[in-house]
N, C-alpha and C positions, 0 to 999 in steps of 0.2 A: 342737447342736440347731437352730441358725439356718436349716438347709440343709433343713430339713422345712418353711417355711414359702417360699411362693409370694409371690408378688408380682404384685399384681393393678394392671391400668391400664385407663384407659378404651380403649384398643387391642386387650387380653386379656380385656376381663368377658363378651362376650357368650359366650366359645369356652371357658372357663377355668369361669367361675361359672355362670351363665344355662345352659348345655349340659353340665353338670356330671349325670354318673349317681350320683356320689356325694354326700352333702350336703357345702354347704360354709361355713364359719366364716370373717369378715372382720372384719377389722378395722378403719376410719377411723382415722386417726392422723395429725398435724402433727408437725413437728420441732421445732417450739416449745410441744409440745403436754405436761406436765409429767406429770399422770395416765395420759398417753398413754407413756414411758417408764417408769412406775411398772409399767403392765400386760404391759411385753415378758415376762420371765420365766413370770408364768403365759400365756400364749399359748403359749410355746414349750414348755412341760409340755406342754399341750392337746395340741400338735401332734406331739409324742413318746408321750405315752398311748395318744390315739386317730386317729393315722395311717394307720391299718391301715382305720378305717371312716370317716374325716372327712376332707376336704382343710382348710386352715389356712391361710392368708396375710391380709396388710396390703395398705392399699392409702393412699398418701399423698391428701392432700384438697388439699396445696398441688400437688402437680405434675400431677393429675389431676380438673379439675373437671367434667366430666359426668357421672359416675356419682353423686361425692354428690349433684348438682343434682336427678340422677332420682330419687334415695330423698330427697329433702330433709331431708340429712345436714346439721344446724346446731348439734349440740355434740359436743364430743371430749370422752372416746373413745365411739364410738358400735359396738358388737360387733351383727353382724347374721346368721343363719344361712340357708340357701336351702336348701330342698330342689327337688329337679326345677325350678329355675330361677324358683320361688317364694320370697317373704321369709316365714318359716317363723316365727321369732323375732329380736326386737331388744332391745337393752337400751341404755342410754346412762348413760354417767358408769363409774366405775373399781367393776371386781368383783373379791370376792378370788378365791384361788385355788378353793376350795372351791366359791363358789358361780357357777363358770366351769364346773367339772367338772360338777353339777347339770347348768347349763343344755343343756349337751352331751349329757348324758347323756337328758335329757328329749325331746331332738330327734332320739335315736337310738335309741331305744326298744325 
């Protein structure tokens, strides 16, 4: 399932997320980040359910600081959805599976 989820960097946000015709799901996440490995599993559901109408990917906050900078990204895990290169919804701190599908679903309407 890993292979359905992109990887977003401040090199690839504006071509990948921002210019994105599809909405798309991100993730903020550290390597030290514990809630942040708690939520891989549901992320990669997301990104196998709704692949078909969502893009999916993470995007690390240590190898990659301007993008959290721009969204002033200050706690993990921070999930953020774009539509048409807008921040559409945010959410911060660990969601379960369930209320990950919600949020998806509510932004895909």
């Amino acid at each position: 399932m890993a292979d359905k989820l992109t990887t977003y960097t401040d090199g690839n946000w504006d071509k990948e997320v921002l210019g994105s015709d599809t909405p798309v799901l991100v993730d903020f996440w550290a390597e030290w980040c514990v809630p942040c490995k708690t939520l891989v599993p549901a992320i990669e559901a997301i990104a196998e359910q709704f692949g078909a109408r969502l893009k999916v990917g993470k995007l690390n906050v240590e190898e990659n600081a301007h993008v959290p900078y721009r969204y002033n990204i200050t706690t993990l895990p921070t999930l953020m959805i774009f539509k048409r290169g807008q921040v559409s919804e945010q959410r911060v701190g660990l969601l379960s599976k369930e209320n990950l599908i919600k949020l998806v679903e509510s932004n895909l309407g």
